[in-house]
C-alpha positions in Angstrom: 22.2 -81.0 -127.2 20.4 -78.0 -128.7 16.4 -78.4 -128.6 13.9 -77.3 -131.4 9.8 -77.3 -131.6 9.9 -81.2 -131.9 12.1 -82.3 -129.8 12.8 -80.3 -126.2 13.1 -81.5 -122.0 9.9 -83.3 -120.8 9.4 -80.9 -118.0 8.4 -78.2 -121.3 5.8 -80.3 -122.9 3.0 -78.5 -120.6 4.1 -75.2 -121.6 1.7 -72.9 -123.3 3.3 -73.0 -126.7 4.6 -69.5 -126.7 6.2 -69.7 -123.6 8.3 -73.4 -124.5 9.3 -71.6 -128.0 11.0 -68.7 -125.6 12.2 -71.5 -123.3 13.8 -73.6 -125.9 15.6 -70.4 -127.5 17.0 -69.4 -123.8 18.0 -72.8 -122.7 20.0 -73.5 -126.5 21.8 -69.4 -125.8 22.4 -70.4 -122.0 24.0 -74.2 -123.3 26.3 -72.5 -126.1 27.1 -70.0 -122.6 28.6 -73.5 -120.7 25.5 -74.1 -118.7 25.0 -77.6 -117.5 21.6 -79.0 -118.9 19.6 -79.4 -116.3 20.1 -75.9 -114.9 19.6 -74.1 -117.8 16.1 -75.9 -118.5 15.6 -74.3 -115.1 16.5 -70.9 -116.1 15.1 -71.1 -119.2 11.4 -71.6 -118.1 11.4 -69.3 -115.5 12.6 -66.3 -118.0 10.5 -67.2 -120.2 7.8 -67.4 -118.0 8.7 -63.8 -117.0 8.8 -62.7 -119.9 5.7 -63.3 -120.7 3.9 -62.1 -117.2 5.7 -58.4 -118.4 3.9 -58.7 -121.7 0.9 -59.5 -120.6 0.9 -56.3 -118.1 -1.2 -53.6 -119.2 -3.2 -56.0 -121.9 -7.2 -55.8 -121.4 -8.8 -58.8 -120.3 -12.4 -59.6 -121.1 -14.3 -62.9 -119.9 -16.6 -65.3 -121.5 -19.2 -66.1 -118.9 -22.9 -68.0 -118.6 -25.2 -65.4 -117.1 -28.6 -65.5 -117.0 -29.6 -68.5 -119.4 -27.0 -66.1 -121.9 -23.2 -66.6 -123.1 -21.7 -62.9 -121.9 -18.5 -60.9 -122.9 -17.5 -58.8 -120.4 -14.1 -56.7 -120.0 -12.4 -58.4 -116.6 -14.6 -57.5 -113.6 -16.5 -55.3 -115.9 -20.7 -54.7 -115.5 -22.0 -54.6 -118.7 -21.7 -57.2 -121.1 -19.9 -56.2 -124.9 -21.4 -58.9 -126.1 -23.9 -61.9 -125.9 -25.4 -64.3 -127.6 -27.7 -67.9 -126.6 -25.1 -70.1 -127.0 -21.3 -70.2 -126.3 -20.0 -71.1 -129.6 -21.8 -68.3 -131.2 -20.0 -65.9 -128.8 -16.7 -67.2 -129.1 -16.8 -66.8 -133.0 -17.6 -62.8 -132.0 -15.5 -62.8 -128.8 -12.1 -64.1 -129.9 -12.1 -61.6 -133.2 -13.2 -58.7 -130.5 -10.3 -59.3 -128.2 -7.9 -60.2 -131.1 -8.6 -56.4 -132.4 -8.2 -55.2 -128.6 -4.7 -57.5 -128.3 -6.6 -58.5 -125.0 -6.5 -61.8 -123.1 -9.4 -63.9 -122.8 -10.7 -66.5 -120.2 -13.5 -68.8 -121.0 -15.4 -70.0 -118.8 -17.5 -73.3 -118.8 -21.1 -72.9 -117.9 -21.0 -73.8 -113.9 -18.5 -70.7 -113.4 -15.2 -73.1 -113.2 -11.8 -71.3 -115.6 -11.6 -73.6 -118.8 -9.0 -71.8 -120.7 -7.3 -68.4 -121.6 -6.3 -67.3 -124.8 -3.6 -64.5 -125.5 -4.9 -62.8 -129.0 
């Protein structure tokens, strides 16, 4: 049964949605090959899942981080801040158009240091 963006395998549904688009298109190419379903749900999320480790490679990443009573934007691991503002909204308006123009990656981060979430712009 071929899959589409509405209707795929449970074990996609917590799949960035980049990442279940490629796996859906794999697992459809690898049933038209013969593949039995379940193995080529398999096969399908881990290509697409390394597929989308190789694109990543080489991308800048930058960091939204809560530094001294301050929102920050910092390249990964980087010293000085590109940008900051007092609050976190007002730096993610700035940050995510920043790293969308640098096709970086960015992780936010909530204010007690803890990963909330990474974008790929």
């Amino acid at each position: 049964m071929p899959w589409n963006k509405n209707e795929y395998p449970a074990s996609m549904k917590n799949l960035p949605d980049h990442i279940r688009d490629k796996a859906i298109e794999i697992a459809n190419a690898l049933l038209d090959e013969g593949y039995e379903e379940g193995r080529s749900i398999a096969i399908a999320i881990d290509r697409a899942r390394s597929a989308e480790a190789k694109k990543d490679e080489g991308r800048p990443r930058y960091e939204v981080k809560h530094e001294e009573e301050r929102w920050v934007l910092k390249k990964e691991n980087g010293k000085r801040a590109i940008r900051s503002e007092g609050t976190k909204q007002a730096l993610l308006e700035e940050a995510k158009e920043y790293v969308k123009q640098h096709e970086g990656i960015l992780t936010i981060y909530q204010e007690n240091g803890e990963k909330a979430q990474t974008l790929y712009e």
